[in-house]
Backbone as XML, in Angstrom:
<?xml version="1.0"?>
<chain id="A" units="angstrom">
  <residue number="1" name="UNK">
    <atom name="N" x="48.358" y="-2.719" z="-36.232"/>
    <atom name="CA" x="48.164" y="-4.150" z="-36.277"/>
    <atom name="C" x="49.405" y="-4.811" z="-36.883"/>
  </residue>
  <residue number="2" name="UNK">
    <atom name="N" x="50.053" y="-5.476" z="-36.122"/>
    <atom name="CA" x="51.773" y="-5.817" z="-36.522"/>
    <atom name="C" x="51.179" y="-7.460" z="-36.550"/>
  </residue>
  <residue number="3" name="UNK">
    <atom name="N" x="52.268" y="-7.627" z="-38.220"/>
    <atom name="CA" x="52.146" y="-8.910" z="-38.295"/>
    <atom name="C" x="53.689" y="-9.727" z="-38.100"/>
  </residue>
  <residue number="4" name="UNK">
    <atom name="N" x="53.822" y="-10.579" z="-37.245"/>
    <atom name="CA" x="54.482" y="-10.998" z="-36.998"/>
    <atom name="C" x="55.096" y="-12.589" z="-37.474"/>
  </residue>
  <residue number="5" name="UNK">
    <atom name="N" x="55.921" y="-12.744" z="-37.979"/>
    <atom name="CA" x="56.525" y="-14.020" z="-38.713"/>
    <atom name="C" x="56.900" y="-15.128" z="-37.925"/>
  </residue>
  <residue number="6" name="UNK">
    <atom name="N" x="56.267" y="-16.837" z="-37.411"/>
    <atom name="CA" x="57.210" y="-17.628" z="-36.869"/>
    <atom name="C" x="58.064" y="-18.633" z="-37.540"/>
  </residue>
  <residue number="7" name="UNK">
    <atom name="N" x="58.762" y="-19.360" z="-37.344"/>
    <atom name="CA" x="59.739" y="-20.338" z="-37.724"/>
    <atom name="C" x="58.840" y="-21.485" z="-36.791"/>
  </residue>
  <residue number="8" name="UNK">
    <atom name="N" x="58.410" y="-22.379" z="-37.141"/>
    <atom name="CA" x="58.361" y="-24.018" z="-36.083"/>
    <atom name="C" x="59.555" y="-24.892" z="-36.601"/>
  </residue>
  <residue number="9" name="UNK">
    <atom name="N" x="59.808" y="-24.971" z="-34.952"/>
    <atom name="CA" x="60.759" y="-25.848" z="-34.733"/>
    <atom name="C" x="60.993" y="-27.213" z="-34.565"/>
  </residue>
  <residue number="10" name="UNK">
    <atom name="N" x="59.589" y="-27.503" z="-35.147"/>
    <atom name="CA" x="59.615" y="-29.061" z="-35.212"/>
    <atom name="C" x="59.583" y="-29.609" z="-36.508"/>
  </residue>
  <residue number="11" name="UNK">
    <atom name="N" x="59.213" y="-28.621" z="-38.078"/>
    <atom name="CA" x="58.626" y="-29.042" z="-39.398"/>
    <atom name="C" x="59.661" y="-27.583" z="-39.875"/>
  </residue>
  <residue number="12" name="UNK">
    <atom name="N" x="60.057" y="-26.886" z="-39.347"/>
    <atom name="CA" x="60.770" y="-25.659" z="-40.109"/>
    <atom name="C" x="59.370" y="-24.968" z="-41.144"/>
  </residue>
  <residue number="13" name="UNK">
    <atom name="N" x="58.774" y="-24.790" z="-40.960"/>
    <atom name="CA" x="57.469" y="-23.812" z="-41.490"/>
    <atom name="C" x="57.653" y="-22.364" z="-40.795"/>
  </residue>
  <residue number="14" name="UNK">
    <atom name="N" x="57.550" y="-21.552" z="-42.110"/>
    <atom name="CA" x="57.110" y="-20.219" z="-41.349"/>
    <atom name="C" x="56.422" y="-20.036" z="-41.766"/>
  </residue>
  <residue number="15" name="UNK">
    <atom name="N" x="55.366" y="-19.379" z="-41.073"/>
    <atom name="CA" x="54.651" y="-19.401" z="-41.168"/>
    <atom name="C" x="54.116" y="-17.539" z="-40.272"/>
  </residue>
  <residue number="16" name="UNK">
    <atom name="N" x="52.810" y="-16.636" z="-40.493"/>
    <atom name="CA" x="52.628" y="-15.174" z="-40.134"/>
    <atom name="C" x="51.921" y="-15.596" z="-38.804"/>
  </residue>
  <residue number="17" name="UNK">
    <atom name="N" x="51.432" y="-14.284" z="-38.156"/>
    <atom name="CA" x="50.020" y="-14.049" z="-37.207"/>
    <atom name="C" x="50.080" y="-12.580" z="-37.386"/>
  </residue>
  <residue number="18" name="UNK">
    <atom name="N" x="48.796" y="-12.047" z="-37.653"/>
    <atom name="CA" x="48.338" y="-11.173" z="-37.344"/>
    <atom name="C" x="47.908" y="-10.554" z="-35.763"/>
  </residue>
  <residue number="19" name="UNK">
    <atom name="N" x="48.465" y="-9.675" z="-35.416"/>
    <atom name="CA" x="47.882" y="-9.163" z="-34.011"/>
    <atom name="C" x="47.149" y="-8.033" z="-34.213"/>
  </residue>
  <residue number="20" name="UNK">
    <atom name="N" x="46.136" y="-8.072" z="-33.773"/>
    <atom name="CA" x="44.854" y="-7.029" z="-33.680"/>
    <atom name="C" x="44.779" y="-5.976" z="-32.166"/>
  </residue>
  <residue number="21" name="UNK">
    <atom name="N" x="44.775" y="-6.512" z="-31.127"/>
    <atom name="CA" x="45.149" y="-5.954" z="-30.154"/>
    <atom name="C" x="45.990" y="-6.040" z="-29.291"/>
  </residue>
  <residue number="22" name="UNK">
    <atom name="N" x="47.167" y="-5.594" z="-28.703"/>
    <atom name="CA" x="48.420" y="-5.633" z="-28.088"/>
    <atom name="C" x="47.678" y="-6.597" z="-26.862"/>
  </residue>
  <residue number="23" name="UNK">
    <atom name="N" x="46.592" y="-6.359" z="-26.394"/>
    <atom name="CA" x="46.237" y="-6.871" z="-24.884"/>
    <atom name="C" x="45.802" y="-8.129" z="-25.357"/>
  </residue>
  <residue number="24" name="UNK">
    <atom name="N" x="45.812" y="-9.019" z="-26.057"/>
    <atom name="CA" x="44.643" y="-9.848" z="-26.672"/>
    <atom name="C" x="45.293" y="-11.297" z="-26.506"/>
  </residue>
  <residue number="25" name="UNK">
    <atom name="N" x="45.364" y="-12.380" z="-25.732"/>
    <atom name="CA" x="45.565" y="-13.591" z="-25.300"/>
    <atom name="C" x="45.651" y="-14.559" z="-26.779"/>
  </residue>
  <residue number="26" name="UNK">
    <atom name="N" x="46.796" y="-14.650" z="-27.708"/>
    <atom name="CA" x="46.692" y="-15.403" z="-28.737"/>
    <atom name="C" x="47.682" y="-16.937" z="-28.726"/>
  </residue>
  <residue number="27" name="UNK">
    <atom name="N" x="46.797" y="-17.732" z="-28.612"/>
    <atom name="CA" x="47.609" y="-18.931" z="-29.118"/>
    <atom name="C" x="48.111" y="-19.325" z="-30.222"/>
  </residue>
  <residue number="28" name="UNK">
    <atom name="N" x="49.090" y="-19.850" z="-30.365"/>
    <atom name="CA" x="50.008" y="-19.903" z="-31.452"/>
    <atom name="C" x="50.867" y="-21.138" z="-32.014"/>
  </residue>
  <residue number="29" name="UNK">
    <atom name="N" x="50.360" y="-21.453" z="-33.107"/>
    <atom name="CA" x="50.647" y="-23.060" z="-33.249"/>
    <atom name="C" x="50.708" y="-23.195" z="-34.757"/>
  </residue>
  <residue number="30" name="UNK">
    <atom name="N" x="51.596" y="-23.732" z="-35.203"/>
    <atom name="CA" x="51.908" y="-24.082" z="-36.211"/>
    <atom name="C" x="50.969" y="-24.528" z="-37.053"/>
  </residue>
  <residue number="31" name="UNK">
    <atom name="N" x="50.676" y="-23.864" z="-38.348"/>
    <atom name="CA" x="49.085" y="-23.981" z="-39.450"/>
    <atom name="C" x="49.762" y="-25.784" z="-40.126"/>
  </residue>
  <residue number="32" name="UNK">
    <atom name="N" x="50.909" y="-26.146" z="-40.355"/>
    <atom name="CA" x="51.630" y="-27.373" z="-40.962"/>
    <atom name="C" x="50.861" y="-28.720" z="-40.256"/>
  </residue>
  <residue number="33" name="UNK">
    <atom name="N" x="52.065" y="-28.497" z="-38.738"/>
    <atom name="CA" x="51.880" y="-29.421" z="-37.853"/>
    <atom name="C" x="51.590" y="-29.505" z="-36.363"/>
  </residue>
  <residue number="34" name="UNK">
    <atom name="N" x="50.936" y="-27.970" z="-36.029"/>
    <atom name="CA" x="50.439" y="-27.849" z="-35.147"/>
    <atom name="C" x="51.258" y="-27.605" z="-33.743"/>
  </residue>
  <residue number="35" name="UNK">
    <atom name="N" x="52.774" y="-28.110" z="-33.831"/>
    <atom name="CA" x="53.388" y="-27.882" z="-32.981"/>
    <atom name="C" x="53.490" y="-26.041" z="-31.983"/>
  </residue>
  <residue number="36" name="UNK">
    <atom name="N" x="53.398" y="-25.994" z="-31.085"/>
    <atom name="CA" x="53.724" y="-24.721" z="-30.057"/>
    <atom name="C" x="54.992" y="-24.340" z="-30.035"/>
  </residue>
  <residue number="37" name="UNK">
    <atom name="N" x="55.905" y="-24.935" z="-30.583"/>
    <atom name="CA" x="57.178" y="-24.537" z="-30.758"/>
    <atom name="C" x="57.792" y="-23.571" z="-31.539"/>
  </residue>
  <residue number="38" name="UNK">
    <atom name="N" x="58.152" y="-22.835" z="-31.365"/>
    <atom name="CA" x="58.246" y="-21.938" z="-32.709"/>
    <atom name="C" x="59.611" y="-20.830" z="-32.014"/>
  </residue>
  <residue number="39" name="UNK">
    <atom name="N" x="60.123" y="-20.433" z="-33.104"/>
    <atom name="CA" x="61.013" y="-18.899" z="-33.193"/>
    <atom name="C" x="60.271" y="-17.688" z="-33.662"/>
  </residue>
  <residue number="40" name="UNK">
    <atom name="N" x="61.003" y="-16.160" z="-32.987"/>
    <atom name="CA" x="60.135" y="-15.535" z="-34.026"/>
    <atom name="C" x="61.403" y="-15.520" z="-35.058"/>
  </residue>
  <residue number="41" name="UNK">
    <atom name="N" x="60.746" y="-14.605" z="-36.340"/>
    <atom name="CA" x="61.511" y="-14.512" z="-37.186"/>
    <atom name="C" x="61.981" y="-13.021" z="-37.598"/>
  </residue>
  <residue number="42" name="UNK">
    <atom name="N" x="62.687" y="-12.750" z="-38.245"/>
    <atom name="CA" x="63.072" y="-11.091" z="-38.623"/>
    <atom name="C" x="62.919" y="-10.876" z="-40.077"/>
  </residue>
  <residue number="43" name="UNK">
    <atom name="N" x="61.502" y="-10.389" z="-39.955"/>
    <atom name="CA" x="60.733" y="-10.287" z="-41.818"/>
    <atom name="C" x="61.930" y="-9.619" z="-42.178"/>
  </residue>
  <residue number="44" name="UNK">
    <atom name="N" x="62.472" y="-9.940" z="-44.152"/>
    <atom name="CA" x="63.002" y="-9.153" z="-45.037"/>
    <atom name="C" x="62.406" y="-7.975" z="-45.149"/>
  </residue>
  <residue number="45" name="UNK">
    <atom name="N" x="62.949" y="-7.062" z="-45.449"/>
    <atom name="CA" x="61.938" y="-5.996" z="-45.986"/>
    <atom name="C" x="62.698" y="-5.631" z="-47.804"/>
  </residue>
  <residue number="46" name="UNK">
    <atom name="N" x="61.900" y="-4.558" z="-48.300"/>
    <atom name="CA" x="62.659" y="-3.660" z="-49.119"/>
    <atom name="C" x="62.705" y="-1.980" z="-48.932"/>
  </residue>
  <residue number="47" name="UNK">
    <atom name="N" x="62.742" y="-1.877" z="-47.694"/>
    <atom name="CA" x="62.951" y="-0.102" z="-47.503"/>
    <atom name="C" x="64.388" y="-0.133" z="-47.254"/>
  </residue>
  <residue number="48" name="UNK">
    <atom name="N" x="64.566" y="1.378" z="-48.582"/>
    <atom name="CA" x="66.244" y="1.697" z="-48.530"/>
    <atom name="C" x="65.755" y="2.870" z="-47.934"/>
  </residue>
  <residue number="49" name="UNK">
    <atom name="N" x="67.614" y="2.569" z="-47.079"/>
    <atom name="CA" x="67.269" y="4.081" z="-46.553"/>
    <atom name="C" x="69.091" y="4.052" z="-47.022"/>
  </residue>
  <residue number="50" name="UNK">
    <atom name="N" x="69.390" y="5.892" z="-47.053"/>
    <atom name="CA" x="70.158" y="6.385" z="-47.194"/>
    <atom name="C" x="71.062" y="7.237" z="-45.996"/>
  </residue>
  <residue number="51" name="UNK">
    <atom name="N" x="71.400" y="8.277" z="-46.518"/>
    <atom name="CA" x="72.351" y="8.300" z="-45.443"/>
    <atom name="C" x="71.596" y="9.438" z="-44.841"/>
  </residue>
  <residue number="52" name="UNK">
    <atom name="N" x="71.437" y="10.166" z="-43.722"/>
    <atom name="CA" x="71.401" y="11.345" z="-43.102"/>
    <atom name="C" x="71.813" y="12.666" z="-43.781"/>
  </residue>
  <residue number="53" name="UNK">
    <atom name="N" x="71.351" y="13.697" z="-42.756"/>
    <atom name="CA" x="71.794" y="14.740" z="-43.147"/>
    <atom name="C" x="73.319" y="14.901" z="-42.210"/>
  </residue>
  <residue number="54" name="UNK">
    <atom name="N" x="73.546" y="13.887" z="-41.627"/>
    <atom name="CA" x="74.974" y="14.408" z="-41.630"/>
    <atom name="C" x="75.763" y="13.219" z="-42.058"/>
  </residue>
  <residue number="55" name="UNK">
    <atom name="N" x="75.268" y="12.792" z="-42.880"/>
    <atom name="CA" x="76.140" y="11.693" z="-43.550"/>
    <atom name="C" x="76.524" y="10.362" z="-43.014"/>
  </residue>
  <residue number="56" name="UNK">
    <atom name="N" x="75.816" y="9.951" z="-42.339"/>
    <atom name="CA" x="76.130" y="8.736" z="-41.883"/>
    <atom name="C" x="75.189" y="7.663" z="-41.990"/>
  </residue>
  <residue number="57" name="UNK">
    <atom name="N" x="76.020" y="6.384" z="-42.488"/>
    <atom name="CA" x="74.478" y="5.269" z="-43.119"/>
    <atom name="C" x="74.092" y="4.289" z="-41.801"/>
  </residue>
  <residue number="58" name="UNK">
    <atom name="N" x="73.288" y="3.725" z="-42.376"/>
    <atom name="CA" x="73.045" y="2.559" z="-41.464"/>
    <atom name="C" x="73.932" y="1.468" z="-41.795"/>
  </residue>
  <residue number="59" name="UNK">
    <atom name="N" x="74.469" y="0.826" z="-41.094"/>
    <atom name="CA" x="75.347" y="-0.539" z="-41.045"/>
    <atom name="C" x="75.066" y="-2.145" z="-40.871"/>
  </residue>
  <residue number="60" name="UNK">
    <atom name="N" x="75.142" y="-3.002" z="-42.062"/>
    <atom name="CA" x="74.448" y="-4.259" z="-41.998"/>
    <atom name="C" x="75.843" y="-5.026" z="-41.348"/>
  </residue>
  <residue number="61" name="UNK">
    <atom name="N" x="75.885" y="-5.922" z="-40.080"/>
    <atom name="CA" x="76.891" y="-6.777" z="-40.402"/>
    <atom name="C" x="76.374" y="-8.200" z="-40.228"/>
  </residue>
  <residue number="62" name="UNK">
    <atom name="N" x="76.959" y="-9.235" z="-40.470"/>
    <atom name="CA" x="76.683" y="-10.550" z="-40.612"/>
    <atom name="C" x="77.637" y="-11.119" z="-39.649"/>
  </residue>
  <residue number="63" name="UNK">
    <atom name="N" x="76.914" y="-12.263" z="-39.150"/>
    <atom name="CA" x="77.597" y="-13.566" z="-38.168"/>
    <atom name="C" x="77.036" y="-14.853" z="-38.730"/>
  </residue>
  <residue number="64" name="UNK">
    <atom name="N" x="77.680" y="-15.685" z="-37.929"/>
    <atom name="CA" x="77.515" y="-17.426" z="-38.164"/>
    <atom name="C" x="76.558" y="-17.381" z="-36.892"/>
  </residue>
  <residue number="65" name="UNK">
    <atom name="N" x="75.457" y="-17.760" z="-36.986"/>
    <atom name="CA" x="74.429" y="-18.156" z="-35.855"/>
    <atom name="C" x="74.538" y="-19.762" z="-35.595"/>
  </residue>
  <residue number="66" name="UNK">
    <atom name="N" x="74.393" y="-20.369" z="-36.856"/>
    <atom name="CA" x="74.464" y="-21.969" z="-36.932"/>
    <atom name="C" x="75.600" y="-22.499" z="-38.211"/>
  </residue>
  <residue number="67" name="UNK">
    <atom name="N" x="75.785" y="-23.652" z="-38.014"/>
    <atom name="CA" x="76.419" y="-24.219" z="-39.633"/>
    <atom name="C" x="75.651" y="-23.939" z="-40.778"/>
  </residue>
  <residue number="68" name="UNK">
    <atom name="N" x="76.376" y="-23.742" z="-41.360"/>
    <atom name="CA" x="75.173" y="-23.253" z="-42.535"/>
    <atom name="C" x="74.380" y="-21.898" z="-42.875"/>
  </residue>
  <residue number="69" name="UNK">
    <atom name="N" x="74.467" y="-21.223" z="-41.639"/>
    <atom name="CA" x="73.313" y="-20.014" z="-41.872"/>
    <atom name="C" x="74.002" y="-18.835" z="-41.369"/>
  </residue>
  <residue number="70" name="UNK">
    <atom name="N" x="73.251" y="-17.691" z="-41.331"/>
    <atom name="CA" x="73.863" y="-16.536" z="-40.833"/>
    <atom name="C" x="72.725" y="-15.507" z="-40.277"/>
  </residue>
  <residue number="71" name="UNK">
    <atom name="N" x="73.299" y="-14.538" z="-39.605"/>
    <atom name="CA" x="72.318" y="-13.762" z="-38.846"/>
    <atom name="C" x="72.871" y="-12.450" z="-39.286"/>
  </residue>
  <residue number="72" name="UNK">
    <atom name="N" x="71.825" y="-11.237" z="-39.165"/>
    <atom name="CA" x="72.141" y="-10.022" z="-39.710"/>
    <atom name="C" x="72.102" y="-8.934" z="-38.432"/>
  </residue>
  <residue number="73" name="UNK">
    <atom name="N" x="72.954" y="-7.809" z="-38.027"/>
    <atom name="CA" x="72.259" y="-6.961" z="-37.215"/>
    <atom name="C" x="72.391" y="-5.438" z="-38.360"/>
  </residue>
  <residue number="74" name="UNK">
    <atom name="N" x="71.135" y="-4.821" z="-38.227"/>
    <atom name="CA" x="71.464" y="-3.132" z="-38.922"/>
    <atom name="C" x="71.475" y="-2.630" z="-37.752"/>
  </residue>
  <residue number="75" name="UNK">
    <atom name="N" x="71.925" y="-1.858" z="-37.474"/>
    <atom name="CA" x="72.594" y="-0.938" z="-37.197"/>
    <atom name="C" x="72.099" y="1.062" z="-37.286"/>
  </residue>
  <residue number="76" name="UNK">
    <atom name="N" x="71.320" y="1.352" z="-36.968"/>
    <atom name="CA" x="70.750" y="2.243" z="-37.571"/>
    <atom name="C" x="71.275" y="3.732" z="-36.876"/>
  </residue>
  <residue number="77" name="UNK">
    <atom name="N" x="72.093" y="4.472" z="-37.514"/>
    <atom name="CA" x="72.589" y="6.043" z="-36.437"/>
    <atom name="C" x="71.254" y="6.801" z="-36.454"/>
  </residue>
  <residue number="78" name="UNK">
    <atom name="N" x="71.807" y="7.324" z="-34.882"/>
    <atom name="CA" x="70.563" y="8.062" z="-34.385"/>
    <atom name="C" x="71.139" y="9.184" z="-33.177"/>
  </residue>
  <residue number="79" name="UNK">
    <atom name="N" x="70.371" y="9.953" z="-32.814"/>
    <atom name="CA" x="71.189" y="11.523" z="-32.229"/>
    <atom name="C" x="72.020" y="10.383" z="-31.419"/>
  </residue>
  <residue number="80" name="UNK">
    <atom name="N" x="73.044" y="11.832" z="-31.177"/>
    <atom name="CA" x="74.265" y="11.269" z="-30.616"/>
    <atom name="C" x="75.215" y="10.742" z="-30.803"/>
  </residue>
  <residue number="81" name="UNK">
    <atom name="N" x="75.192" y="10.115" z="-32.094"/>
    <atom name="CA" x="76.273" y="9.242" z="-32.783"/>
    <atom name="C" x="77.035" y="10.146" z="-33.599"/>
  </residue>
</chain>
């Protein structure tokens, strides 16, 4: 059961939803102002992870998405790398 985070794009609220079943028809509207507009969002977490057994970490880098803000990608090694 994945809970998922939105942004509305009309009041900037984030706001959660819970999903219960993957197949399950959910409408989705802002708890603030009701608007249908929305982003999803990319929950913080706090799981560290370290490096592998062959030594290699995961990689955070940062960009400018908008003025003002920034966007993150990790990066995570996996076979083959």
């Amino acid at each position: 059961m994945p809970i998922f985070e939105f942004r509305c794009l009309e009041c900037g609220n984030i706001f959660e939803k819970l999903f219960i079943d993957g197949q399950e028809q959910v409408e989705i509207k802002c708890p603030r102002c009701n608007s249908e507009s929305f982003d999803r969002v990319i929950s913080k977490t706090n799981y560290v992870m370290g490096a592998g057994k062959d030594g290699k970490k995961p990689k955070l880098t940062s960009k400018s998405c908008s003025p003002g803000s920034s966007c993150y990608t990790l990066e995570l090694p996996g076979p083959g790398e």
